[in-house]
N, C-alpha and C positions, 0 to 999 in steps of 0.2 A: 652411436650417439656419443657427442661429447662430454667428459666429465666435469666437476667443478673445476673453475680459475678462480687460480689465488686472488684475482684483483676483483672476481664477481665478490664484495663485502658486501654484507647487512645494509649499509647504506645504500647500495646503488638499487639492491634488491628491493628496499622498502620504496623507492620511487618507480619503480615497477608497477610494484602493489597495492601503492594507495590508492589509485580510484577502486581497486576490486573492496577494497575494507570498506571505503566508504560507499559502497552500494552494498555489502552484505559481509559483515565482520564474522561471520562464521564460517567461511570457505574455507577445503580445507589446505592442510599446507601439499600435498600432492598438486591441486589445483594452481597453487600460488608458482610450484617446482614448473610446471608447463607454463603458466606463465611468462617465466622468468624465459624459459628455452625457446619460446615462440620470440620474445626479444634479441635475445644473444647468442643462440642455440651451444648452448654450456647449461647442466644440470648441475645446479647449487646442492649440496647439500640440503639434508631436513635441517642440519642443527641452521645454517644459516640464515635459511628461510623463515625458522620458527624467529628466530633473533628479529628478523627483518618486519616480521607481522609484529611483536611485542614494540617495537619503534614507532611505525605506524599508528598502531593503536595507540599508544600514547601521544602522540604530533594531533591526532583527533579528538581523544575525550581526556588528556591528559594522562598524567601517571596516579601512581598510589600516594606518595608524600603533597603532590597537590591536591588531590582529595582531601587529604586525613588533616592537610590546615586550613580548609577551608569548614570544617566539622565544627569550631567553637562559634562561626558566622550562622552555621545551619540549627545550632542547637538554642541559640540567640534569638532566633526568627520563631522557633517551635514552641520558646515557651511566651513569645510576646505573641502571639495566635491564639495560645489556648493557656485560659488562667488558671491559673494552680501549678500550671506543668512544675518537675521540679528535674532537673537536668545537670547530668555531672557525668564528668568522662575525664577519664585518665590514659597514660601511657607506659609500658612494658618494652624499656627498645632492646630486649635482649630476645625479646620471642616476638617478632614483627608480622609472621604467618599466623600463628593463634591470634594475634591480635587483630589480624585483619577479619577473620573468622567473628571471630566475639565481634565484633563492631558489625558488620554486617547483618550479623543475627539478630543485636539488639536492636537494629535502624528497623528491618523487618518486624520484631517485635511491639516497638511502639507503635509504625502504622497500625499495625493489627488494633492495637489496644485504642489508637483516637478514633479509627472506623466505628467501634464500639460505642464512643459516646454519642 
């Protein structure tokens, strides 16, 4: 079996890959490594692959920083839904992983808490 080529990049590999993400974003990257070797018969690296699936998913559902600006649109909408909401979010760009963490937990938390009313 052939090993990776320098010229198989993240890019060529995410066009590989995308209809497999877009039919099931969970597969895993071994699946994706065949994939790729069924096209070009050269086995990509994991790091490449992994690179190549983080691109894709993003070309799909977007990335993280377009999420996290579209958050004062979503928190805009939550509290003109439901009255009283009282809605405040800030940012920490030196700890960008906890933050993403916290925001997640509290997006989870409030569903929890409007299911309730």
């Amino acid at each position: 079996m052939s090993q990776d080529h320098r010229q198989l990049n993240s890019s060529l590999i995410c066009r590989v890959i995308l209809p497999l993400i877009q039919s099931n974003p969970s597969v895993s990257i071994p699946v994706f490594q065949g994939a790729v070797w069924a096209s070009y018969h050269f086995k990509p690296s994991y790091r490449k692959v992994w690179m190549a699936k983080q691109k894709a998913i993003a070309q799909i559902y977007g990335d993280w920083e377009e999420s996290y600006n579209k958050v004062p649109k979503l928190l805009q909408k939550l509290q003109s839904c439901f009255f009283g909401t009282i809605c405040t979010y800030g940012s920490d760009r030196s700890d960008t992983r906890r933050q993403q963490q916290h925001f997640a937990n509290y997006l989870v938390y409030s569903a929890n808490k409007i299911r309730e009313v």
